[in-house]
N, C-alpha and C positions, 0 to 999 in steps of 0.2 A: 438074363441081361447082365454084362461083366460090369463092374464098377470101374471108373477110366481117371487117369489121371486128369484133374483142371490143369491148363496153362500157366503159369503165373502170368497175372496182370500185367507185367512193368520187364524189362530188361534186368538179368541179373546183376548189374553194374548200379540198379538207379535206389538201390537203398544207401547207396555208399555216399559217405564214408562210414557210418554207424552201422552195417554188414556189407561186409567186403562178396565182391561177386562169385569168389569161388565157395564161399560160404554158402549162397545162394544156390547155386549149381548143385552142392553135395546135396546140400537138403531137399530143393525140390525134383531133382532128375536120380539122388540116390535115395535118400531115404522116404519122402513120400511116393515114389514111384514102388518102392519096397513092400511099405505096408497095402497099398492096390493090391498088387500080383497075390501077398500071400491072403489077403484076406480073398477073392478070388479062389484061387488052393483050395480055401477051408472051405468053402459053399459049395464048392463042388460035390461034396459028397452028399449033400441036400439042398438038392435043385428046388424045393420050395420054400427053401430061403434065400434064391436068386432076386425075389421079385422086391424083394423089401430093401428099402433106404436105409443107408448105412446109418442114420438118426435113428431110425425104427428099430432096429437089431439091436442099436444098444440102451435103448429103453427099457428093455426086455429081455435082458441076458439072460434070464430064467427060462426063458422059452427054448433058446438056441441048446438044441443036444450037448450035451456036457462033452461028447468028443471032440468037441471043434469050439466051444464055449472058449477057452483059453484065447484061441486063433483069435476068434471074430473081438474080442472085447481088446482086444492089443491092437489087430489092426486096421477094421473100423474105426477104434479111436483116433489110431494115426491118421487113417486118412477126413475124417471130419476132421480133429483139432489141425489140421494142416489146412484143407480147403479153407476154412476160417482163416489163418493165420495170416496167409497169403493176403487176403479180401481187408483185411484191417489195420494193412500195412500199403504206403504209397510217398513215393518221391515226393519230397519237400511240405513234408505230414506235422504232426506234432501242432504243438501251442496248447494255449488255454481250451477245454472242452466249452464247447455250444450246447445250444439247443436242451433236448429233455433230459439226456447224458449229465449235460452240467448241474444242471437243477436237482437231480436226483443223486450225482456225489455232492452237492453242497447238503442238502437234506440229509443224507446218510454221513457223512463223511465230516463234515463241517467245512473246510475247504481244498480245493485242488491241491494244494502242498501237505496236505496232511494224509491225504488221500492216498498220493505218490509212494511217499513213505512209507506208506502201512502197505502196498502194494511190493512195493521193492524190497521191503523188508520179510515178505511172507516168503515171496518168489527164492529172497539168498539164504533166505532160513528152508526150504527144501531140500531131506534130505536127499542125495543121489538122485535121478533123473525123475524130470516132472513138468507140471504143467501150475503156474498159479493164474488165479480167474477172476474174475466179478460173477457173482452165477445169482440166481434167487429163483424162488418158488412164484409159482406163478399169482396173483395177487399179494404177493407179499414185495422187501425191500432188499436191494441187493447188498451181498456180502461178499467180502474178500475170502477166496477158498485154494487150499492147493490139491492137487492131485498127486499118485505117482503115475511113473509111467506114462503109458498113451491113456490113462483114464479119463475122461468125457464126464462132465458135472449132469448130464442127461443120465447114465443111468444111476445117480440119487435124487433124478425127478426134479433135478434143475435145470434151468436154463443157463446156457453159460452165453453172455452176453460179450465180452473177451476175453482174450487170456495173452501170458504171452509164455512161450516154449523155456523153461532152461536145462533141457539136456544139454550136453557137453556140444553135442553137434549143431548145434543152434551159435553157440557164440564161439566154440574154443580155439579156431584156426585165427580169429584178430584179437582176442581178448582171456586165451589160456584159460588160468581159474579163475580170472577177476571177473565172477560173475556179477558184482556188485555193478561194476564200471559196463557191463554190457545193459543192464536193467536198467541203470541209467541215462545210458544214452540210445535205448529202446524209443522209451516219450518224445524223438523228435521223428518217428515215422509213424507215427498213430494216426490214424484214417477216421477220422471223427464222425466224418457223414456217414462212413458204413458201422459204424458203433451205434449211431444214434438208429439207422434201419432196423439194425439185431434189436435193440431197447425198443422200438417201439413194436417190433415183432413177439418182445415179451413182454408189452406193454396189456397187448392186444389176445392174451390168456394163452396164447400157442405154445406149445413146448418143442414145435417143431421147426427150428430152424429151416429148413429144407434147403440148405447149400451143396449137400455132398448125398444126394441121392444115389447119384451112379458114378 
């Protein structure tokens, strides 16, 4: 069973002005369309790792043959950290967090602006291409974490609850290097009710997201 590109949600045009629509275009029709096809490629040569959920594969990179190990843990990740991406981002997004979200970065965090900060600060402190997150163990408290690469906070048996992309191709066509100025103006496209679904899906001891099966 091929893993298949998701739709985006929303028109490429409806994050804008904070991502401009050909920004959108590249990333989901060039580059996550990218890591689909080659992580596809790489399964191919062990058809009995067709059957498995791209969450599942990278839980487990130990398992996946070391010929194809590189492939799958790159582009797996991209396409999970992308299906998410996508899902927790929506026109006319952002504000103060609700619900369990809020509660548990007040708990953790002390307050939403401090939160931010320490968020935005991890993400511009990356070095070269990456991923920063909220992720935690499962009955445990979340933590701010960065990744490189297409790295997925699942295979160190976290839950990554969100994140937001800052490879170059995520912000560089409206925002060059000032990755600072894109992180920033990231918090007004934040999808809070799909943040609070992932939290209480890690609320609820699961480590399996299951967004990007196939």
């Amino acid at each position: 069973m091929a893993h298949e590109l998701p739709p985006l949600p929303y028109d490429y045009s409806a994050l804008e002005p904070f991502i401009d629509a050909q920004t959108m275009k590249l990333h989901h029709d060039g580059h996550h369309a990218a890591y689909v096809k080659n992580l596809n490629t790489a399964l191919e040569k062990h058809p009995k790792l067709q059957s498995q959920g791209a969450e599942e594969l990278l839980r487990d990179l130990n398992s996946v043959p070391e010929d194809v190990r590189t492939a799958v843990r790159n582009n797996a990740g991209g396409h999970v950290n992308h299906t998410m991406f996508w899902k927790i981002m929506k026109p006319k997004g952002g504000g103060d967090p609700h619900g369990p979200i809020a509660d548990a970065i007040k708990k953790v965090f002390g307050n939403f602006n401090d939160f931010k900060t320490k968020f935005n600060d991890a993400g511009a402190k990356q070095f070269g291409s990456g991923w920063v997150w909220v992720a935690g163990k499962s009955g445990g408290e979340l933590q701010i974490i960065t990744t490189p690469n297409q790295d997925n906070p699942l295979a160190q048996g976290l839950f990554p609850v969100f994140g937001n992309d800052v490879w170059e191709h995520a912000y560089y066509l409206k925002y060059n290097n000032r990755r600072p100025e894109y992180l920033a103006a990231w918090w007004n496209l934040v999808n809070w009710e799909e943040i609070n679904r992932r939290y209480e899906t890690f609320k609820s001891g699961k480590l399996e997201p299951a967004l990007a099966a196939h």
